[in-house]
C-alpha positions as CSV (number, residue, x, y, z in Angstrom):
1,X,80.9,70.0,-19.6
2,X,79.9,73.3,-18.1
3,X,78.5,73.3,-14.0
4,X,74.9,74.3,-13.8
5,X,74.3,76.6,-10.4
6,X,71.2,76.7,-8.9
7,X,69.4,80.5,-9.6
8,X,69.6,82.5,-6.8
9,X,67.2,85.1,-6.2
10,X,68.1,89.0,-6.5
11,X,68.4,91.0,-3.2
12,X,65.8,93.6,-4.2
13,X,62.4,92.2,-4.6
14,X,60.4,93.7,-7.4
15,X,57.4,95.8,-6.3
16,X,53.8,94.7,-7.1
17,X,51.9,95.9,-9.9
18,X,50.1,98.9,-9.0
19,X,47.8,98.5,-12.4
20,X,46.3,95.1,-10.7
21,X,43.3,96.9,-8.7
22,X,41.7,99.3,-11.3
23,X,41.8,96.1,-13.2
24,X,40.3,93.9,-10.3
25,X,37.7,96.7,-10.0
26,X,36.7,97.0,-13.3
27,X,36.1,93.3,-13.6
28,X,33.7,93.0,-10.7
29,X,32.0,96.0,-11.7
30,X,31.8,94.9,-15.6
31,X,30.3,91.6,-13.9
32,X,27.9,93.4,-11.7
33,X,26.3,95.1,-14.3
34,X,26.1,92.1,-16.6
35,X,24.2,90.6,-13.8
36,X,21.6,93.1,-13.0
37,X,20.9,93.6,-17.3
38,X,20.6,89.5,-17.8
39,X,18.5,90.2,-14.4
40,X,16.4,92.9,-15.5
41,X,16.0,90.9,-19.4
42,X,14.9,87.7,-17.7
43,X,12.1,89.7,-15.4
44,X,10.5,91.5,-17.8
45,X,9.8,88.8,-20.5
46,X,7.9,87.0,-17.7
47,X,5.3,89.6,-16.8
């Protein structure tokens, strides 16, 4: 039967995604203006 060793983890530590905050921000923003058009739909079909 073979041993099993517990994974150890690499000296270098990977860096962090650098794509993650134009993604971030285009969420929010894509949210923001979903907001303010379901906003402006709902106000003007009750005047």
């Amino acid at each position: 039967m073979g041993k099993f060793k517990p994974a150890k983890p690499k000296g270098k530590k990977a860096p962090g995604k650098p794509g993650a905050v134009p993604c971030v921000i285009f969420l929010v923003s894509a949210m923001v203006l979903l907001s303010l058009l379901f906003y402006l739909v709902m106000s003007s079909s009750s005047k």
